[in-house]
C-alpha positions in Angstrom: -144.0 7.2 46.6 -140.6 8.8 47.7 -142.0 8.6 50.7 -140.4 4.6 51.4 -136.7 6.1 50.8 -136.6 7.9 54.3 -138.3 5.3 56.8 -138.7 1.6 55.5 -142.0 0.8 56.7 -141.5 -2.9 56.8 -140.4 -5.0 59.1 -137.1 -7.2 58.6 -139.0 -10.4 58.0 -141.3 -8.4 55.4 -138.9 -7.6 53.9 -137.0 -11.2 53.6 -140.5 -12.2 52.3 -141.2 -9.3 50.0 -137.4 -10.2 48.3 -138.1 -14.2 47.9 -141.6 -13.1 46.5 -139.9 -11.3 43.6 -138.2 -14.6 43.0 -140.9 -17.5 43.9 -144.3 -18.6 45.2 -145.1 -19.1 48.7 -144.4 -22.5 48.9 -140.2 -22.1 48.2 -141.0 -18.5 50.8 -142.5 -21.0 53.2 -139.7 -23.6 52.9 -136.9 -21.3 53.1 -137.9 -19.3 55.6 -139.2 -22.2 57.9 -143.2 -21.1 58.2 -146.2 -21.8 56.6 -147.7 -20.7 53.9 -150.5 -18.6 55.8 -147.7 -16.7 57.5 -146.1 -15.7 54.2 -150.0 -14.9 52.8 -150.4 -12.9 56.3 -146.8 -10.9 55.6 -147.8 -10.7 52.1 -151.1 -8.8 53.1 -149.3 -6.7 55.4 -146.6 -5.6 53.2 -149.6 -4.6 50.5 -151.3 -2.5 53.5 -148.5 -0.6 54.9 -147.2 0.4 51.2 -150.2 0.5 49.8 -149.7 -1.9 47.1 -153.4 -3.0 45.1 -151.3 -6.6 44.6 -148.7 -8.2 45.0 -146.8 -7.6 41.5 -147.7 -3.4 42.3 -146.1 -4.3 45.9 -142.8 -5.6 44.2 -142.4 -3.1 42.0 -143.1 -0.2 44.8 -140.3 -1.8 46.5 -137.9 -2.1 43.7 -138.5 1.8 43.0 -138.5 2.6 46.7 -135.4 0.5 47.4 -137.1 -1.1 50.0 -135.8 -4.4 48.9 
């Protein structure tokens, strides 16, 4: 999975979501960040597609080993 460490794939606002997902649901995500809660489920889904994540606690800890968060 080294490959992450060269070229983030995600985008800035996957990443902000990928960061407060390590930290709470997606209602606080949704508050915070001023969207709703299908947006975060829709960034969530793309974040577990472009690192290839099976769910979201795999996608977390790929990002935590990648540094991508």
């Amino acid at each position: 999975m080294d490959k992450f460490k060269e070229k983030n794939p995600l985008s800035l606002r996957e990443r902000q979501v990928l960061r407060m997902l390590a930290q709470g649901e997606y209602s606080q995500i949704s508050h915070n960040l001023n969207i709703s809660i299908n947006t975060v489920k829709f960034h969530v889904k793309n974040i577990k597609h472009k690192i290839q994540a099976r769910n979201t606690n795999h996608a977390i800890h790929i990002a935590n080993r990648n540094e991508i968060i």
